[in-house]
MARLO-87480 format. One record per residue (C-alpha): y negated, x negated, z. Coordinates in pm, 1 decimal. Layout:
REM residues N
+----------+----------+----------+
!    north !     east !       up !
+----------+----------+----------+
!        Y !        X !        Z !
...
+----------+----------+----------+
REM end
This chain:
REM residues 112
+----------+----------+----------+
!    north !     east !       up !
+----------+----------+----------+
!  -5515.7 !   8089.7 !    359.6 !
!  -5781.4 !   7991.6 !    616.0 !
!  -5658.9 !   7768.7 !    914.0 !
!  -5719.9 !   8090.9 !   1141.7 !
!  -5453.3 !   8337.5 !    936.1 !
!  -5215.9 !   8027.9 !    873.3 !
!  -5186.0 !   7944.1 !   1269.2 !
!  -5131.6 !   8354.9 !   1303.1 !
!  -4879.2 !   8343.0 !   1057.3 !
!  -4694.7 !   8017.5 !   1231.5 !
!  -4743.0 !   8210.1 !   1552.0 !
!  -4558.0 !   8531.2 !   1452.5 !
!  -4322.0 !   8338.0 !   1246.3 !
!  -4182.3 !   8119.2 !   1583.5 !
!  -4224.4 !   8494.5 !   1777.6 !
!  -4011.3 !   8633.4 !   1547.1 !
!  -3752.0 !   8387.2 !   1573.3 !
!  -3673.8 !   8397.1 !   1930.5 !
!  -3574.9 !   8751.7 !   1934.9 !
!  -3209.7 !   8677.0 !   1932.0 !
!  -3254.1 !   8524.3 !   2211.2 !
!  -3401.4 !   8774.2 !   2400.4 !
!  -3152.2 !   9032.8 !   2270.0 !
!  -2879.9 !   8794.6 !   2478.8 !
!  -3073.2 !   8701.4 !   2786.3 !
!  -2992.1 !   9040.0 !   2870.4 !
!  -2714.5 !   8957.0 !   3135.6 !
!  -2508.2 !   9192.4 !   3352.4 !
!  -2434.0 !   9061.6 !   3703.8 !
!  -2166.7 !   9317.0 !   3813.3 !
!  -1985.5 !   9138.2 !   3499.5 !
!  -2013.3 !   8808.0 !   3614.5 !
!  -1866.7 !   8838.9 !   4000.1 !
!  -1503.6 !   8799.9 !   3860.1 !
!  -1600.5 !   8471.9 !   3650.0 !
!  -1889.7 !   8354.7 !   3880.6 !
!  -1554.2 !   8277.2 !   4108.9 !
!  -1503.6 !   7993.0 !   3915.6 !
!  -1849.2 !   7862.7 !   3992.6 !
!  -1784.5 !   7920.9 !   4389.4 !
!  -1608.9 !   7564.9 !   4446.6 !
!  -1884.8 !   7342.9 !   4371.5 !
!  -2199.9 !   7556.6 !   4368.0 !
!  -2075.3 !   7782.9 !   4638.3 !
!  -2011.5 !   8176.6 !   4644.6 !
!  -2348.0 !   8286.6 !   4628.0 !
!  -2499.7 !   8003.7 !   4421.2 !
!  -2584.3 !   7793.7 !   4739.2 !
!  -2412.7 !   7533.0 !   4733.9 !
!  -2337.4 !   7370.5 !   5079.2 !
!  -2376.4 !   6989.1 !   4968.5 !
!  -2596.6 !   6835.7 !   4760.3 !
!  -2391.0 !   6697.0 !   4574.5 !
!  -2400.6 !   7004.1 !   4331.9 !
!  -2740.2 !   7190.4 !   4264.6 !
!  -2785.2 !   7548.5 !   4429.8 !
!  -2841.9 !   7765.8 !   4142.2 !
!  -2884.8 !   8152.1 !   4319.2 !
!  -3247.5 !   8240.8 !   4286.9 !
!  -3311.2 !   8070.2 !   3971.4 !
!  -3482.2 !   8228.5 !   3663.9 !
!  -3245.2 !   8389.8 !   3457.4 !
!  -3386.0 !   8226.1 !   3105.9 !
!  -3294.4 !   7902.1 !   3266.9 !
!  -2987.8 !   7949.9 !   3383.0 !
!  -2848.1 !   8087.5 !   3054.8 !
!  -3068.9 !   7813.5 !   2856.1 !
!  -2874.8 !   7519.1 !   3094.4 !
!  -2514.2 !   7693.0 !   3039.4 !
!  -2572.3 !   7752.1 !   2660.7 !
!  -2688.3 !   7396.7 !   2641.0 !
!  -2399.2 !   7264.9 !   2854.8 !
!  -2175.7 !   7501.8 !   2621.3 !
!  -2315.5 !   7342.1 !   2275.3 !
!  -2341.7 !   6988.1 !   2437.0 !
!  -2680.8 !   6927.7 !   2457.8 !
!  -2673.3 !   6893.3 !   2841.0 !
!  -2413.3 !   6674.5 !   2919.6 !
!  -2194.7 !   6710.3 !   3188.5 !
!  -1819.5 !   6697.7 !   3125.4 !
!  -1697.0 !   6922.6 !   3452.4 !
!  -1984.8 !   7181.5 !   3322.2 !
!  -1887.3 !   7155.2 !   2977.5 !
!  -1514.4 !   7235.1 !   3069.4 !
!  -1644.7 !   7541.0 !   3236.5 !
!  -1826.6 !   7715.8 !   3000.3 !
!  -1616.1 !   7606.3 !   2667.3 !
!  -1432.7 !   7921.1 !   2674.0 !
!  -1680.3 !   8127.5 !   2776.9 !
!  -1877.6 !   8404.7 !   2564.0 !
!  -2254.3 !   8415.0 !   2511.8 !
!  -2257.3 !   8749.3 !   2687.3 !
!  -2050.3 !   8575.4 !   2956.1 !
!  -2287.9 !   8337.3 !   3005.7 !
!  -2574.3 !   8520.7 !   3012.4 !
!  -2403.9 !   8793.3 !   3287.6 !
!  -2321.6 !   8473.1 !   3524.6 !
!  -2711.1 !   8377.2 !   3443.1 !
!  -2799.2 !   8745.9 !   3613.8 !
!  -2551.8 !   8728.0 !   3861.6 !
!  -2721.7 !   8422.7 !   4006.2 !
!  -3068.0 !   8451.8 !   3937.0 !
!  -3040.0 !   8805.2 !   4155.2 !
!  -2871.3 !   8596.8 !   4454.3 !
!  -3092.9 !   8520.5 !   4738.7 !
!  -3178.8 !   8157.7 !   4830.6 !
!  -3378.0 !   7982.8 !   5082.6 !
!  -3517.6 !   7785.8 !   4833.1 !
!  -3728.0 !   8063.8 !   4654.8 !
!  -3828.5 !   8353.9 !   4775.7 !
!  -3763.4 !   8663.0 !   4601.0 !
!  -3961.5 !   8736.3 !   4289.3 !
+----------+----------+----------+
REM end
């Protein structure tokens, strides 16, 4: 194989293996409103939190929001009040509280 067909090959190869991924990023925020209730007493309602103690989370990108909370939910982000959160939660869960979120206005970032 020549350098050029093997770094194609690598290429499609990593592609290719985020597409479960993508299949779950595929959040529903309607979903989430019941559960994102939960998140309401430290980040706030709406995902603006009114101290800083806790970071405002509405207006984020989606793929970051469900890559912090599946990380937090596997224990690579550590964070023991986060971790209790999302332990019981589904995937799909996660990714619809992602949506819910991301689609929340914030005077942080304006909308996309």
């Amino acid at each position: 194989m020549t350098g050029i067909v093997r770094r194609q090959t690598l290429t499609l190869a990593v592609l290719l293996s985020t597409l479960p991924g993508l299949a779950l990023a595929a959040g529903n925020a309607s979903r989430a409103q019941d559960k994102a209730a939960a998140c309401a007493a430290c980040h706030g309602a709406d995902g603006n939190s009114p101290t800083a103690d806790y970071p405002r989370i509405a207006g984020q990108h989606q793929d970051y929001l469900l890559r912090a909370l599946l990380d937090y939910k596997s224990g690579k982000r550590k964070n023991p009040i986060m971790q209790s959160q999302v332990e019981n939660l589904a995937k799909q869960d996660l990714a619809d509280l992602a949506a819910y979120f991301a689609g929340q206005a914030s005077p942080l970032f304006s909308k996309r």
